[in-house]
N, C-alpha and C positions, 0 to 999 in steps of 0.2 A: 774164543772165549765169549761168554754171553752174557749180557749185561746185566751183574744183579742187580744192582741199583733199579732197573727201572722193570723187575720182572716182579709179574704182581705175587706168585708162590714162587718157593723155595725149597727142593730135595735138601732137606739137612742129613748129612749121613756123621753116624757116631758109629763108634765101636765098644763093642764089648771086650772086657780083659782076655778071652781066647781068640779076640779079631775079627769076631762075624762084626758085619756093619748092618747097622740098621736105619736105614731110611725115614725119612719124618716130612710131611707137607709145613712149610711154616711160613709167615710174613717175615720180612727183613727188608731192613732200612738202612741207608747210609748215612754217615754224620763224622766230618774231619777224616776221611780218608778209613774208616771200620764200618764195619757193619754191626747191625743188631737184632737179634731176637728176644723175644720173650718165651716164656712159659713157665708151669707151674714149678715151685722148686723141687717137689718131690718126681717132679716126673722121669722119667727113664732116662731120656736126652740130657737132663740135668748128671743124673747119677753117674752116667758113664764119662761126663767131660770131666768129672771131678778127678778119675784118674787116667785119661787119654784127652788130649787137649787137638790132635787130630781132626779134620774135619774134611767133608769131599759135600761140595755144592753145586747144583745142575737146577737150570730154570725147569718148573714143574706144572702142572695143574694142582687145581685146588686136592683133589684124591689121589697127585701124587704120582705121575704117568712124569716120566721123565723127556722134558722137549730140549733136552743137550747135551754136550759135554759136559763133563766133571772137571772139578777145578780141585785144588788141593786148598788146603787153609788151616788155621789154626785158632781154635777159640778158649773165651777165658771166662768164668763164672765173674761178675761183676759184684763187688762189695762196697764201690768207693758210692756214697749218695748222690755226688755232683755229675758223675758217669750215667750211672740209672735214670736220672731226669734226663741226660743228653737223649740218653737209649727210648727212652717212652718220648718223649717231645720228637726227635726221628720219625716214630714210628707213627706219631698222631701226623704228622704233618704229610707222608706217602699215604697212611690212608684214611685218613679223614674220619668221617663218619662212622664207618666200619669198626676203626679204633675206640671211638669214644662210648658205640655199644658195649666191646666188649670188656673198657671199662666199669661201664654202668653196671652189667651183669656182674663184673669182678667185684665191686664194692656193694650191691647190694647181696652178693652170697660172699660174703668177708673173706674172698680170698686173693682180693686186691695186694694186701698185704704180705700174701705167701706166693709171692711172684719174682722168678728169676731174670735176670736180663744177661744178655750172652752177647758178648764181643767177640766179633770174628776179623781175621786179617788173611787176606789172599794174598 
């Protein structure tokens, strides 16, 4: 198994309600034993955890070329506020800089606010 904690992308694979899976590049961070993503809420990845909670995760490149094995997992749309700050404080802290661009971009095109955070456990 590969180490996601410390692999800079992430193969997130979801599934759709007929099963096809589909593959996602994403950051993710560890924090208390879970992992965490972001992304937009409306986005695909979002839509389909809402009813398959499933997940298969493989360290990646940034476009997404898979460098390993597939791990099984299970992820959960996050709602509790105290969670969400874990999940973003995580993710500022593995990537620094990186993160706090894509904050800046997030809050100056106001969609800071319309941001999911995803909890995953292997």
């Amino acid at each position: 198994m590969f180490d996601i904690a410390r692999a800079r992308y992430v193969s997130l694979v979801t599934f759709k309600r007929n099963g096809t899976a589909v593959p996602t590049p994403v950051w993710i961070a560890p924090s208390q034993g879970k992992h965490y993503v972001f992304s937009a809420n409306n986005a695909g990845k979002v839509k389909r955890l809402r009813h398959t909670a499933r997940v298969r995760l493989a360290q990646c490149t940034g476009t997404g070329t898979v460098l390993s094995d597939w791990v099984e997992g299970q992820a959960v749309i996050i709602t509790a506020p105290e969670t969400m700050a874990r999940a973003h404080q995580a993710l500022r802290a593995k990537y620094g800089v990186m993160m706090w661009l894509a904050d800046v971009g997030a809050k100056l095109t106001g969609r800071i606010h319309k941001r999911a955070y995803i909890e995953i456990s292997v």
